[in-house]
N, C-alpha and C positions, 0 to 999 in steps of 0.2 A: 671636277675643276670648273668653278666659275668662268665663262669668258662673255666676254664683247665683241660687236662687230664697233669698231673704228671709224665713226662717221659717217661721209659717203664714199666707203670702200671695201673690199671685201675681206679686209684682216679682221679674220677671228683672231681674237688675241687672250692669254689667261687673264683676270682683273688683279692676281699680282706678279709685277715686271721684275725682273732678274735687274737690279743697277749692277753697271757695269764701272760706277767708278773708281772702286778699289783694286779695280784688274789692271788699272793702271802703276800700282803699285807707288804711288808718291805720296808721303805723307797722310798716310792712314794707318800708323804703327805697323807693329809686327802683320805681313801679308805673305802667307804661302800658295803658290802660284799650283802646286799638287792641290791641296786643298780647296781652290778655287774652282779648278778642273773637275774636279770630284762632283763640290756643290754644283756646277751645272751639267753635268750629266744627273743627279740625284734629282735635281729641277726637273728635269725634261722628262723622266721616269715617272714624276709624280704629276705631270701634265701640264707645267709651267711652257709657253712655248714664245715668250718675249721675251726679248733681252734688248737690253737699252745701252747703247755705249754714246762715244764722241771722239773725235780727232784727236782730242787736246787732254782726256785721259792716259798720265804718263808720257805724252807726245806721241800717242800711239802705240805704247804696250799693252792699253786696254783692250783696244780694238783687236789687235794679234796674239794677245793673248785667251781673247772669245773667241776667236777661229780655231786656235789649238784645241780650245777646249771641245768645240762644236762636233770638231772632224768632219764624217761622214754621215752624221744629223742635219747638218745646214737646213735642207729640205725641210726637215720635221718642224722649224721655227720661225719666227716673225724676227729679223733684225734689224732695230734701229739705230742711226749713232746721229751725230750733229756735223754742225759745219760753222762759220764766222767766227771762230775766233783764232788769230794767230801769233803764234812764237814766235820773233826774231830776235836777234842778237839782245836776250835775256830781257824784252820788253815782249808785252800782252797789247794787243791792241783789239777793236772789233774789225772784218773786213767783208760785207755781204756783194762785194761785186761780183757780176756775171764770169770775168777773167780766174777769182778765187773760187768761185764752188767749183766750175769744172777743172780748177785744179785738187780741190782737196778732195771731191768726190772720186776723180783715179786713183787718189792715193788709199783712201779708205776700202775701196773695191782689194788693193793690193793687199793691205793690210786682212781685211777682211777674208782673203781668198774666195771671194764670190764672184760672180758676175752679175749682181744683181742688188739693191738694199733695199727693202720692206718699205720701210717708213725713215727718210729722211728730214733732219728736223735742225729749221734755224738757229742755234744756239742764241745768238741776241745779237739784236737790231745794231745796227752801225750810226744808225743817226744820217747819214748822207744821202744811202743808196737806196733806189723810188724801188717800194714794195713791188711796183707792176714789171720795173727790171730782174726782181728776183724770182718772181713766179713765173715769167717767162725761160728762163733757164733753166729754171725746173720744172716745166713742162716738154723743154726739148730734153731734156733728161730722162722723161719720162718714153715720151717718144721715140728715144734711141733704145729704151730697158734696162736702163742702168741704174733707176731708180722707179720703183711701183707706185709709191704716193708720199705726202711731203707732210711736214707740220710746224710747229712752230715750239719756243721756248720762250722762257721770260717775259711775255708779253703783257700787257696791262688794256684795261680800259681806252685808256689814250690811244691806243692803236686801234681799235675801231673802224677808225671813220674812213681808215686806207684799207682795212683789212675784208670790211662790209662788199668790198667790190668783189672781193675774190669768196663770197661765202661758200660752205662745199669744196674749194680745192684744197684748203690745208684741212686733212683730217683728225688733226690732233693738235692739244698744246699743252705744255706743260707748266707748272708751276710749283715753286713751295707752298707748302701747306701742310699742317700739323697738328695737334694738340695745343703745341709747344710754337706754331707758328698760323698767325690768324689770318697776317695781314693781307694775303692776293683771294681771301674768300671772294669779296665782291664781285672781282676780276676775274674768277672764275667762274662764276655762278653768270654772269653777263655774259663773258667771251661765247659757254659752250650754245647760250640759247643767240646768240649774235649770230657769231658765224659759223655753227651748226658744226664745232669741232669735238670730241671726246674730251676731257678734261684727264689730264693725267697730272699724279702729284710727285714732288721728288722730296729729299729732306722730310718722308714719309716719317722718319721716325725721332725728328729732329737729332740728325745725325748720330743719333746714338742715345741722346738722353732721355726717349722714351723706354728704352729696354726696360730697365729697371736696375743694372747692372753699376749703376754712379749714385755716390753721396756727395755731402757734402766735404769732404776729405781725400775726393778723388781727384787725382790731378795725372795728365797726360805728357810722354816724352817729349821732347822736340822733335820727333820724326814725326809725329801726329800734327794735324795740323788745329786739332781740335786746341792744342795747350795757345794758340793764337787767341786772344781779346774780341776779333773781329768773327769768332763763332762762338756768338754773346749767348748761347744755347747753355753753355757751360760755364760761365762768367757772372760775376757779382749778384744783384737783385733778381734779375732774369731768371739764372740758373736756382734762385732758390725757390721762386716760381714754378719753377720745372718741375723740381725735386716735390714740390705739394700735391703737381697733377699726378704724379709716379706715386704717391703714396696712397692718392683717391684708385688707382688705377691697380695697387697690390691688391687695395680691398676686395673690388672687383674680380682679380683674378682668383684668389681664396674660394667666393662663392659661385664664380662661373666656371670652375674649373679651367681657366685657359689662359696662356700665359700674357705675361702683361704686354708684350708687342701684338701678340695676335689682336688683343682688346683695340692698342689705339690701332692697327690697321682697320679691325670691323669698321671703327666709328668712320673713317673715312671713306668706306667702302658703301654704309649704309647713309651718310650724310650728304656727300655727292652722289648724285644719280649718275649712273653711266660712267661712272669711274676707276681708273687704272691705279691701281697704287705703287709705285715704284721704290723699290727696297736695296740698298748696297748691301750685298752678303759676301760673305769672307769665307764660309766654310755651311756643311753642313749642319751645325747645330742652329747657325742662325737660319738657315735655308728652311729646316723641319719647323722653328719656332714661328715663322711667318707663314707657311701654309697653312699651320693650325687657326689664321685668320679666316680660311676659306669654310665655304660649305654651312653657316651657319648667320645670325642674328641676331645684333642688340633688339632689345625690343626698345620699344619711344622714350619711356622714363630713360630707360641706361645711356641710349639717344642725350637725349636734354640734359641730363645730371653733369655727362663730361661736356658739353657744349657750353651749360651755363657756367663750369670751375673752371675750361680754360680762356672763355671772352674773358672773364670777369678778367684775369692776368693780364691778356690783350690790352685790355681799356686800360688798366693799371701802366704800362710799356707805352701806349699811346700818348697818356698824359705826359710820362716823361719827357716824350721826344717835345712835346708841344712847350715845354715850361722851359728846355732846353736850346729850343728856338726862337724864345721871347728877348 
């Protein structure tokens, strides 16, 4: 099993992360919670020993539902979930204040049945509340051992110039980033040499339309939240985009023998350095189809072939947004 050490801290971690967001069970179509259970014991047997949750998957069935699964492995793994964002009377809002993490951090502890979370990570920034109040709370966090080490989500360039102060304490951060999604490259490539964090990627497989498993003819229940406009992955000009990279991507799998998810996780495995690939799995076939990412290497051309067919889409999605803003 490939792994990383996590920054400046001592989590070895595997480079592909167990997502935990369908363990939340909402709107990700058909989801078997036996199944789940299974695939992360099968993870943990195969050496996989990350696992990524948050508060706010299922409102906490994700989280309690990775505990079930864990049992009396806990020990054996690295677990992370989120914190800032909250539910109330059927409204989402962001809330990073000092008052809310130590409230949502007991509650995930409970949830979690631990005493303790790996890597704690700011889901996204609230706009209001001063970075140096957050990192302060979670260093007394740390301080008490209720949390090991902290990291961040959703963050961009822009956040920098507040985040530069604290280089070293967040050991991690995550972003999208895909085949199928280009745009937080810079921002990741910046952040991880900025403030010296691991770069972890989520919507690793642009939610599913990297598999290879969707046509153009495919269309999603309304339990799924993919059949929604606003996961333009699967949606008009985009998705037929998609569908070109998936097709460059069968080729590939034919002559490299390996399945077409393992391919796009390689590329981001071998295109960011020092990078975590974070995967939502639902069962063991997807579980066994993403390991088969591990252990091996594009070489440079296969490198550069899917870089240059999916920028080119990018730039193509780019103009749009730009002609659409005129």
């Amino acid at each position: 099993m490939e792994k990383i050490l996590l920054g400046n801290s001592d989590l070895e971690v595997s480079r592909l992360c167990f997502g935990g967001c369908p363990m939340g069970g909402y709107n990700w179509g058909e989801v078997s919670k036996i199944d789940l259970i299974k695939a992360v014991n099968e993870g943990i047997d195969n050496g996989i020993n990350f696992f990524d949750s948050a508060d706010t998957y299922g409102l906490g069935e994700g989280e309690s539902t990775l505990s079930e699964a864990l049992g009396a492995k806990r020990s054996k793994v690295v677990i992370a979930t989120k914190f800032g964002v909250r539910v109330e009377n059927g409204n989402t809002f962001y809330d990073n204040s000092p008052e809310w993490i130590n409230y949502a951090v007991e509650k995930s502890l409970k949830r979690l049945r631990t005493d303790y979370i790996d890597l704690y990570q700011l889901h996204y920034r609230d706009s209001k509340t001063d970075i140096n109040d957050v990192v302060e709370t979670l260093d007394k966090l740390k301080q008490r051992g209720l949390i090991r080490n902290y990291g961040l989500s959703n963050v961009n360039q822009a956040d920098i110039k507040e985040l530069k102060y604290h280089t070293g304490k967040f050991v991690s951060f995550q972003n999208e980033f895909s085949l199928a999604c280009r745009k937080n490259e810079k921002d990741i490539f910046t952040l991880s040499q900025e403030i010296k964090a691991s770069p972890l990627t989520w919507g690793s497989l642009g939610q599913g339309v990297l598999t290879g498993k969707y046509n153009i003819n495919s269309r999603f229940a309304s339990n799924d939240r993919r059949s929604k406009e606003i996961y333009t992955n699967f949606h008009g000009e985009k998705f037929n985009r998609n569908l070109e990279i998936v097709n460059y991507l069968k080729e590939m799998s034919e002559n490299l023998s390996k399945t077409i998810p393992a391919i796009a996780i390689r590329w981001i495995l071998d295109y960011v350095p020092n990078s975590v690939v974070i995967a939502g799995i639902k069962n063991t076939d997807q579980l066994h189809s993403n390991i088969s990412a591990l252990g091996w290497h594009l070489n440079d051309n296969q490198i550069n072939c899917l870089e240059q067919i999916s920028i080119l889409r990018d730039v193509m999605d780019y103009s749009e947004v730009a002609a659409t803003n005129e």
